[in-house]
C-alpha positions as CSV (number, residue, x, y, z in Angstrom):
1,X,-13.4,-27.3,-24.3
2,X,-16.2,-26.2,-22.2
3,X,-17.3,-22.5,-23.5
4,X,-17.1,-19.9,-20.3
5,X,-20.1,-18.8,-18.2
6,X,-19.9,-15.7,-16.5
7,X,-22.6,-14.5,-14.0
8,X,-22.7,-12.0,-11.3
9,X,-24.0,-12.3,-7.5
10,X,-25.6,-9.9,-5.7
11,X,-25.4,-11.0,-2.1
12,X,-26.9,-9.5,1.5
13,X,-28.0,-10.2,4.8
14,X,-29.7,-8.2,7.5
15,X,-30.6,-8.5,11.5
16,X,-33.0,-6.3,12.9
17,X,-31.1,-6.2,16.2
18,X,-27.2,-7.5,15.3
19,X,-27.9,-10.7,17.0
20,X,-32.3,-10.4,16.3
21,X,-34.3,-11.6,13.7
22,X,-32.2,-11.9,10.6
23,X,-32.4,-13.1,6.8
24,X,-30.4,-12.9,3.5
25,X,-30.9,-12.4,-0.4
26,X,-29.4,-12.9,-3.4
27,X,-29.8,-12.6,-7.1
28,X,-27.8,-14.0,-9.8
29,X,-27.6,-11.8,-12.7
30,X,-27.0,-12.0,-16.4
31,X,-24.0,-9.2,-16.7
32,X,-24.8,-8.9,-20.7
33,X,-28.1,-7.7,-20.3
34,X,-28.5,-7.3,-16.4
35,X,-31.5,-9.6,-16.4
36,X,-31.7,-11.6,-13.0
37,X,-31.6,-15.5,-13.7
38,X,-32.4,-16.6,-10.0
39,X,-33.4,-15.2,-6.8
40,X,-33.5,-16.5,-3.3
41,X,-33.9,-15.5,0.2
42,X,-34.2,-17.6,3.7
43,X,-35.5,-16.3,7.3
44,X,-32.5,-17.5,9.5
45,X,-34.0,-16.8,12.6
46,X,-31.9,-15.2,15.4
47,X,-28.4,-14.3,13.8
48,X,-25.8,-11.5,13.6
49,X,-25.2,-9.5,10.2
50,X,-22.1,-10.7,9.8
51,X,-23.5,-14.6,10.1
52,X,-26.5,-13.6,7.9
53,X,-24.2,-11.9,4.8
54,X,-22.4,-14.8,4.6
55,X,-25.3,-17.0,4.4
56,X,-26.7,-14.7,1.7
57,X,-23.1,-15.2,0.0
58,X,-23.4,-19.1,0.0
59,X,-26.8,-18.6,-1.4
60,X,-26.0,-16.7,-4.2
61,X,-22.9,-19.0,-4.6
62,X,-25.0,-22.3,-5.0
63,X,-27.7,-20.7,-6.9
64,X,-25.2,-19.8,-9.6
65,X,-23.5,-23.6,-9.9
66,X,-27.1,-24.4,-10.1
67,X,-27.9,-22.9,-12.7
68,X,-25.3,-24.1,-14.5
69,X,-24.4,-27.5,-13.1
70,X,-22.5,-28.5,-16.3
71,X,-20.4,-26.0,-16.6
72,X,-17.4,-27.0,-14.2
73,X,-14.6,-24.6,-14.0
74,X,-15.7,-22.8,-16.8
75,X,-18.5,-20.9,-14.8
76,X,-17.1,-17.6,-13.8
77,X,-19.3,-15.5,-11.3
78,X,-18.6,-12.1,-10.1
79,X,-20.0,-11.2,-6.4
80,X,-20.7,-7.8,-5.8
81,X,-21.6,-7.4,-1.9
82,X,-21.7,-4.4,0.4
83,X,-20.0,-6.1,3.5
84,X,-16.6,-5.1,3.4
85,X,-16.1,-7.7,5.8
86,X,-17.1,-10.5,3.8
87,X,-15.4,-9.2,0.3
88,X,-12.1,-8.5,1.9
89,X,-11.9,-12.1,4.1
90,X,-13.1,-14.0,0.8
91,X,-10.3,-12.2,-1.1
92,X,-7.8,-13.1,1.1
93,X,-6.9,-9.5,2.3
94,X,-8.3,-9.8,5.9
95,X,-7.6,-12.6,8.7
96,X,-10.8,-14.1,9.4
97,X,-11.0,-14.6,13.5
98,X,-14.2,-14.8,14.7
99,X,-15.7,-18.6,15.4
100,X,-18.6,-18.1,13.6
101,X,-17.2,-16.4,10.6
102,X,-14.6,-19.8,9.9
103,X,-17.3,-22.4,8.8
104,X,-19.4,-20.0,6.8
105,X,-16.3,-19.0,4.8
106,X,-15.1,-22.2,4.5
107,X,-18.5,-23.5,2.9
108,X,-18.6,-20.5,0.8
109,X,-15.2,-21.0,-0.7
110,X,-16.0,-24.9,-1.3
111,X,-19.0,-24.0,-3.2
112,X,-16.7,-23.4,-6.2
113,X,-13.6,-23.7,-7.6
114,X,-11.4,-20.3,-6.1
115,X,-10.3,-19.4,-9.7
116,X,-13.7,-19.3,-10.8
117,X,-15.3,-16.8,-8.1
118,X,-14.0,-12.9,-7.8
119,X,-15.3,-10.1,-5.3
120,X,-16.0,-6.8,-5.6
121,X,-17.3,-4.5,-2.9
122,X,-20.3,-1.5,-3.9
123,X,-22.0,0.6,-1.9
124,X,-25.3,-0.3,-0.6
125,X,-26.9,1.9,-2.7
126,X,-25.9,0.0,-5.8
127,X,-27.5,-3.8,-4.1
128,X,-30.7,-2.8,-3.9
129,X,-31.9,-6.6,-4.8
130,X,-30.3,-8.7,-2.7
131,X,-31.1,-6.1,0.1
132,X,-34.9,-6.0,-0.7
133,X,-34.9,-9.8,-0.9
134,X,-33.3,-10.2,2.7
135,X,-36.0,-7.4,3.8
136,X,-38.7,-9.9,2.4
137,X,-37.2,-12.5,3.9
138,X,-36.9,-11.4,7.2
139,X,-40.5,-9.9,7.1
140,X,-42.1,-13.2,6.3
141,X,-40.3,-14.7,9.6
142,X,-42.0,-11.7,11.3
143,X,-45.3,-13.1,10.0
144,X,-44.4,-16.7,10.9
145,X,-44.4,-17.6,7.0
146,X,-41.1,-18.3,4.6
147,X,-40.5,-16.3,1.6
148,X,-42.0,-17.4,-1.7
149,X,-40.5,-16.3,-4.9
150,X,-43.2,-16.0,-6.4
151,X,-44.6,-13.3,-3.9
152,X,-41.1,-11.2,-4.5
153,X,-41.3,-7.9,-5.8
154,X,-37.3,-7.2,-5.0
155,X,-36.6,-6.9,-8.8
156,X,-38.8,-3.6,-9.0
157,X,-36.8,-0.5,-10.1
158,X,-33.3,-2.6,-9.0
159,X,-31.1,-2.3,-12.3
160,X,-28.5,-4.4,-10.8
161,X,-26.2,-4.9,-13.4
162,X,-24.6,-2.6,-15.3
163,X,-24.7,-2.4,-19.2
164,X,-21.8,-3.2,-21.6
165,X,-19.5,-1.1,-22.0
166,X,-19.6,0.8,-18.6
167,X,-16.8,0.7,-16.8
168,X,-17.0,-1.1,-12.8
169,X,-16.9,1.7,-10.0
170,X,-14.0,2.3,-8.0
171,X,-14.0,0.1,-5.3
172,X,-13.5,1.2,-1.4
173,X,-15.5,1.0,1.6
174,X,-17.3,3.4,3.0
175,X,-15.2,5.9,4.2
176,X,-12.5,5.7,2.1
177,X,-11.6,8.7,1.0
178,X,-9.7,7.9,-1.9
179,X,-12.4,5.8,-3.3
180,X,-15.1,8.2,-2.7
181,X,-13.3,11.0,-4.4
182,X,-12.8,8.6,-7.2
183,X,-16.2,7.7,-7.8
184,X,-17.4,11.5,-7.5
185,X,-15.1,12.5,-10.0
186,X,-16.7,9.7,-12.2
187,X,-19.8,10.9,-11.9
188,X,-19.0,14.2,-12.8
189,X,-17.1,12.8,-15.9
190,X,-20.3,10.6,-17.0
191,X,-22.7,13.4,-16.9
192,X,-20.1,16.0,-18.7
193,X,-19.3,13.1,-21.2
194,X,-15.4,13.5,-20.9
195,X,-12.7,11.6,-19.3
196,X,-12.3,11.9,-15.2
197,X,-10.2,14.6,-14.1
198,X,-6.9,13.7,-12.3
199,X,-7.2,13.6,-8.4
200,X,-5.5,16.9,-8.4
201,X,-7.5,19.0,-10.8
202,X,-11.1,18.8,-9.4
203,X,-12.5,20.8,-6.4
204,X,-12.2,19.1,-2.3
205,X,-14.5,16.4,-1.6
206,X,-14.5,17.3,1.9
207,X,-16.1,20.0,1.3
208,X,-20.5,19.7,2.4
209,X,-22.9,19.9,-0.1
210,X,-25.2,22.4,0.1
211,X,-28.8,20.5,0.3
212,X,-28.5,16.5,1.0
213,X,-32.0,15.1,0.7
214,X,-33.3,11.6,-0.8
215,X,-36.0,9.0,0.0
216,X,-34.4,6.3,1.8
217,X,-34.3,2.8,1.2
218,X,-34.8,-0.4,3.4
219,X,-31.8,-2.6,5.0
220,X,-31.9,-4.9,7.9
221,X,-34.9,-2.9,8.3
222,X,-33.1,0.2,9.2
223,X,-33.4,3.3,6.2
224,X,-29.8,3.4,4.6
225,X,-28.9,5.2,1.1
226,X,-30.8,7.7,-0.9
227,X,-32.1,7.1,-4.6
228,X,-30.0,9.0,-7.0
229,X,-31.6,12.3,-8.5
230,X,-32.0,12.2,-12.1
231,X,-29.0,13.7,-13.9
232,X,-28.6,16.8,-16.0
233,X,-29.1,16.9,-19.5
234,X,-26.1,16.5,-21.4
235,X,-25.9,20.2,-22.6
236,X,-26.9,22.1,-19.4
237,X,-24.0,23.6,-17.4
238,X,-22.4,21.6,-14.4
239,X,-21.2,23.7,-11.2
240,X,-20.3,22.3,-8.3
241,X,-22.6,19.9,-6.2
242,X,-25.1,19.9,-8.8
243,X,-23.6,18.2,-11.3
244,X,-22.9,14.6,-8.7
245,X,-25.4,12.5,-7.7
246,X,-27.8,13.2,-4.9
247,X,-26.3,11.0,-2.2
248,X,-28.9,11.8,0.8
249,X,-28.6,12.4,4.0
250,X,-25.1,11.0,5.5
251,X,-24.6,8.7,8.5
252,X,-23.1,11.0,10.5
253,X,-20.7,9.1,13.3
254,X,-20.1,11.7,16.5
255,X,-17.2,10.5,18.4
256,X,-17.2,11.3,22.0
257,X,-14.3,10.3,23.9
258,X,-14.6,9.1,27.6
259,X,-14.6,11.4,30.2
260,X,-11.4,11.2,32.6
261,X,-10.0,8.2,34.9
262,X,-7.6,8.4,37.1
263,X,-5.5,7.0,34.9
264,X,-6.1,9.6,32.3
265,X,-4.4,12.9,33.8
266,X,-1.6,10.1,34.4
267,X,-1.3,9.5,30.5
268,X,-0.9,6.1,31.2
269,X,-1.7,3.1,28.7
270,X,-5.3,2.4,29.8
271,X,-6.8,-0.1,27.1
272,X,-9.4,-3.5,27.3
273,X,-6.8,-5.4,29.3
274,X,-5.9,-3.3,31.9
275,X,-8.2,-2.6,35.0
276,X,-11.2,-1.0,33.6
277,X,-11.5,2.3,35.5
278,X,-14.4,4.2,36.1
279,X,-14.6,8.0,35.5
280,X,-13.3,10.2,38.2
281,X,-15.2,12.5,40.0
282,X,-13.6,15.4,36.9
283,X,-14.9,12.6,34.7
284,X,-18.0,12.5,35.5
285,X,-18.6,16.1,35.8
286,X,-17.3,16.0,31.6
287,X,-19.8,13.2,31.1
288,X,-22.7,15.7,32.5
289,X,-21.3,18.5,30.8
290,X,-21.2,16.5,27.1
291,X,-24.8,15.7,28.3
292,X,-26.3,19.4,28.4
293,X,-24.5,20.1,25.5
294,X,-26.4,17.6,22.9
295,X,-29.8,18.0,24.6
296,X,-28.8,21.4,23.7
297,X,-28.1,20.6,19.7
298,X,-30.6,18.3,20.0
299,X,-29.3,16.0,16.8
300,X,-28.4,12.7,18.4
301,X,-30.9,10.3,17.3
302,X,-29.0,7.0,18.9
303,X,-26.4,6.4,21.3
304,X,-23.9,3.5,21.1
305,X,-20.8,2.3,23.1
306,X,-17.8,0.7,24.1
307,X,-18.3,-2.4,26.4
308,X,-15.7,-0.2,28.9
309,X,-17.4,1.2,31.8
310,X,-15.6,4.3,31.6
311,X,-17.7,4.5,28.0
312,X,-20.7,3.0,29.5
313,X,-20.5,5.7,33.0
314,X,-20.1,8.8,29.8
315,X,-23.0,7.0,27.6
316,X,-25.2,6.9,30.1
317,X,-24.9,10.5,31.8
318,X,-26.2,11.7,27.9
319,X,-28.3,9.0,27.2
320,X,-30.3,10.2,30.4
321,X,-30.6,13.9,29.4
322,X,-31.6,12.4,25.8
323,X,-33.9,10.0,26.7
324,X,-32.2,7.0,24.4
325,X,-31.2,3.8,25.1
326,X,-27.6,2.7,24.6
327,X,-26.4,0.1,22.2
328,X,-22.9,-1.8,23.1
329,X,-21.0,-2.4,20.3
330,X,-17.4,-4.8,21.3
331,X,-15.6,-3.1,18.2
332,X,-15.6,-0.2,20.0
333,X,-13.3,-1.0,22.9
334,X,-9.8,0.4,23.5
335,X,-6.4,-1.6,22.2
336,X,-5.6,-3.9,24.6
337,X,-1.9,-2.8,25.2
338,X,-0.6,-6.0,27.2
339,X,1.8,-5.5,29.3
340,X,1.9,-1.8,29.0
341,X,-1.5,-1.1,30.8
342,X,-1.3,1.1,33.8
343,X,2.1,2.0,32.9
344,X,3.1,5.2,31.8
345,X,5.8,5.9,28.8
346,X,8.7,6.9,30.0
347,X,8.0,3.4,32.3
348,X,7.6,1.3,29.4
349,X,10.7,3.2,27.7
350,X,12.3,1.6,30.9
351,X,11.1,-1.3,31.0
352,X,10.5,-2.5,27.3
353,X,12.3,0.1,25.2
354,X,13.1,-2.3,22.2
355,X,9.4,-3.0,21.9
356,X,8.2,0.2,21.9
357,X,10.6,1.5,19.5
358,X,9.4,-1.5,17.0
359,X,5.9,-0.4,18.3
360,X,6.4,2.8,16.9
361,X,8.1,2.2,14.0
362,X,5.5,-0.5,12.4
363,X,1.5,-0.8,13.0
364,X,1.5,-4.4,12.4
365,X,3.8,-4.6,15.8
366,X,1.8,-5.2,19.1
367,X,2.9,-4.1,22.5
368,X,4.2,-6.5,24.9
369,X,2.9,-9.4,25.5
370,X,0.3,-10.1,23.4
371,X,-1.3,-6.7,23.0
372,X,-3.2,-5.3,19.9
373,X,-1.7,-3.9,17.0
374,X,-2.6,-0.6,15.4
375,X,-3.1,-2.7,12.1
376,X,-5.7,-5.3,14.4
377,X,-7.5,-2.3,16.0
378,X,-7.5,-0.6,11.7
379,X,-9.1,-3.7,10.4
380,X,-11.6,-3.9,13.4
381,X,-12.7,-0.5,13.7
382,X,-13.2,-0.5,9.6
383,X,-15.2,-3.3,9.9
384,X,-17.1,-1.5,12.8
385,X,-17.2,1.6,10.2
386,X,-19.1,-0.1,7.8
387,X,-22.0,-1.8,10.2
388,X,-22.6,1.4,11.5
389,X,-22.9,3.3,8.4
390,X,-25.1,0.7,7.1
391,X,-27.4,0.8,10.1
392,X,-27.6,4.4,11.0
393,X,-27.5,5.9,6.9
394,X,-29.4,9.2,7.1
395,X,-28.8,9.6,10.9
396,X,-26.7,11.1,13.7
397,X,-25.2,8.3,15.9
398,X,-23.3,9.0,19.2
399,X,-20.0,6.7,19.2
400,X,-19.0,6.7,22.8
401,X,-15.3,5.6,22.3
402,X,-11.6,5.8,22.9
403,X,-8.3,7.4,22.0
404,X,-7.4,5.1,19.3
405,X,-10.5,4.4,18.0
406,X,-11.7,7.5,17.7
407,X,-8.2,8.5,15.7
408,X,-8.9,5.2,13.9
409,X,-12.1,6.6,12.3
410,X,-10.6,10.0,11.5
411,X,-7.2,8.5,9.8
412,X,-9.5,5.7,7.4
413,X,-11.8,9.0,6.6
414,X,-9.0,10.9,5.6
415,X,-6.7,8.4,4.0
416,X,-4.4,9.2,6.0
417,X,-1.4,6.7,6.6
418,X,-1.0,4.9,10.0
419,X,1.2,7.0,11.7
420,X,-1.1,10.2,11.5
421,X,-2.3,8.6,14.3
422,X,0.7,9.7,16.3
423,X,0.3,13.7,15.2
424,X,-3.7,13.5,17.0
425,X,-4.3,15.6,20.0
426,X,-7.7,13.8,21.6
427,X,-8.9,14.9,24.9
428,X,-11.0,13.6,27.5
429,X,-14.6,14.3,26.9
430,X,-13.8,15.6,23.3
431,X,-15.5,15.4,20.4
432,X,-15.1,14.7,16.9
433,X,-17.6,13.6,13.8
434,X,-17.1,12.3,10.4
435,X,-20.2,11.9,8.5
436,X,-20.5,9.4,5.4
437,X,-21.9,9.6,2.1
438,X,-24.0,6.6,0.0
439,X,-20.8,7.2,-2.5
440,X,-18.5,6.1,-0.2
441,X,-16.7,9.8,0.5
442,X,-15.8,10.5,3.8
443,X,-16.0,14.6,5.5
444,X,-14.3,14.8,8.8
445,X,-16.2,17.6,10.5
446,X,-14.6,18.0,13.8
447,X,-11.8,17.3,15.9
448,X,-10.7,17.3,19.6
449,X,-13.7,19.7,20.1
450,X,-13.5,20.7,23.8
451,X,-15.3,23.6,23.9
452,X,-18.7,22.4,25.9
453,X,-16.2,21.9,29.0
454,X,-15.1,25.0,28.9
């Protein structure tokens, strides 16, 4: 009988641009002493994040049979990724939909036997290789050169794997509440040298902390977590913030509705299958108005929207004041509510009562006739979520949004269950912000904050 191997891979992909220039890495890792057995990295050329983590993925994949060519189904290697994306679709948990996605997974999964492969998703902070080696990678293709291993210095400072005996984090994407509070409290058990305290018995996580600094590190060459700061010693008192980790600057995500249609003081379904509106004259009179009001803060660094010209007519009024450019992002548009659009809800009461009733009652129902489901618009605005935090760590980000995703963002930060999204006021123009943490925790800021129209 053929004694077990067990490795783990580290895997990560960047694209300076999401499609632009774009490369992976991966490391394989002894998980005894957390010595790396094999590295690798590719410049991909032009390619989507998505497209280049699952490349790094079926890197790390083949460069573990590799090693071990003999070993059949007794090689057992643990991936450890921060694409939520790509852990949750390997596992099974999410529907993979997009063309591009299909093949990659499909090679991925061939690589080895299913049994012998498990996933595990950490925060960036903690795949510090893999993310330097897809760095390297894509800065040789900026030189016109391919990366050499023996040129890598990825492996500097990265203790990738942790040491016996220590227990795996909590897993959870970013933004998960429940996850973040989980790991916080194990930090603050670690450095007291006790047990974690139940969920109940510690202080609120969404509570800021009172300095946030850090020197940020490189991915998809944009700066994303903070280094930890060194902890306490073992007999000094903890209080508060200072006994966690330092987790740097958040990504802090401001949500800024649209500004009104004439749909809007309707309250009729408007989502991405309807007519695509443009703001009203009140509309775009809000859009101006959420415009003096950031030049005024003066915090937004970068400016993304929804594909939706109502989005694009509001991003561009504050983009102008600003002076940014704005990024479209498609995971940003409204649910497309089928059958419902333009109508309002006593209409579709009328017209399609038994399917709004199940609508209601269930977020995995979508609305008539082919619409999107609240469980569809979850599992792409999480995905969204986690790009965005990536890309924009240590930064303030304007999300030019809608109703749903907007509430979307708030109920995943909260942990709240789906139908909180029912008991959310959201007005036109308003605005909300959640900002995220490198440990994964979540602090809703603001919500349905109307007073710069006033």
């Amino acid at each position: 009988m053929s004694v077990a191997r067990q490795v783990v891979v580290e895997a990560d992909g960047g694209s300076r641009g999401n499609p632009g220039p774009a490369g992976y890495g991966a490391v394989v890792i002894d998980p005894a002493t957390g010595e790396p057995l094999a590295e690798t990295a590719e410049y991909i050329g032009v390619a989507t994040n998505n497209v280049a983590e699952y490349r790094g993925l079926i890197a790390g994949l083949t460069a573990a049979k590799a090693l071990f060519p003999d070993a059949g189904e007794a090689l057992r290697v643990h991936v450890r990724m921060d694409s939520k994306l790509v852990v949750e679709q390997m596992s099974g948990r999410w529907k993979i939909k997009h063309p591009d996605m299909k093949p990659l997974a499909a090679r991925a999964a061939a690589i080895l036997p299913p049994s012998s492969v498990t996933y595990e998703w950490i925060p960036r902070a903690q795949n510090k290789h893999a993310d330097r080696l897809a760095n390297e990678a894509m800065d040789a293709g900026r030189d016109g050169r391919q990366w050499e291993a023996s040129a890598s210095t990825a492996a500097l400072d990265t203790p990738s794997a942790r040491t016996p005996g220590t227990p795996s984090p909590v897993q959870g994407p970013p933004g998960d509440q429940a996850a973040g509070a989980a790991r916080a409290r194990a930090a603050l058990a670690a450095a007291r040298g006790t047990a974690a305290p139940a969920a109940d018995a510690l202080f609120s996580l969404a509570e800021e902390p009172a300095e946030s600094g850090g020197e940020p590190a490189e991915s998809g060459g944009e700066p994303t977590d903070a280094h930890p700061a060194p902890q306490q010693s073992a007999g000094a008192p903890q209080t508060g913030w200072g006994a966690a980790p330092d987790l740097g600057a958040p990504a802090t995500l401001v949500l800024l509705r649209h500004g009104e249609t004439a749909l809007t003081p309707e309250k009729r379904f408007s989502g991405s299958g309807g007519t695509d509106p443009e703001l009203s004259a009140v509309g775009r009179g809000q859009a101006e108005r959420a415009a003096e009001h950031f030049a005024a803060l003066g915090t937004v660094q970068d400016i993304v929207s929804s594909p939706l010209r109502r989005c694009r007519e509001t991003a561009v009024a504050v983009a102008a004041r600003l002076g940014l450019d704005v990024r479209i992002d498609e995971s940003l548009r409204e649910t497309d509510f089928g059958a419902w659009e333009g109508l309002t809800f006593g209409e579709v009461r009328e017209r399609y009562g038994d399917d709004l009733t199940a609508w209601l009652a269930s977020p995995d129902t979508a609305p008539t006739g082919g619409g999107e489901s609240f469980a569809e618009v979850a599992e792409r605005i999480a995905a969204a979520r986690d790009r965005l935090v990536a890309r924009y760590a240590g930064r303030t980000v304007l999300l030019v949004t809608h109703v749903t995703p907007i509430k979307t963002f708030v109920r995943l930060a909260l942990g709240a269950p789906p139908e909180a999204l029912f008991r959310m006021e959201l007005s036109a123009a308003s605005i909300s912000t959640v900002a995220y943490y490198g440990d994964g925790n979540a602090s809703v800021r603001l919500l349905n904050d109307t007073s710069h129209l006033r």
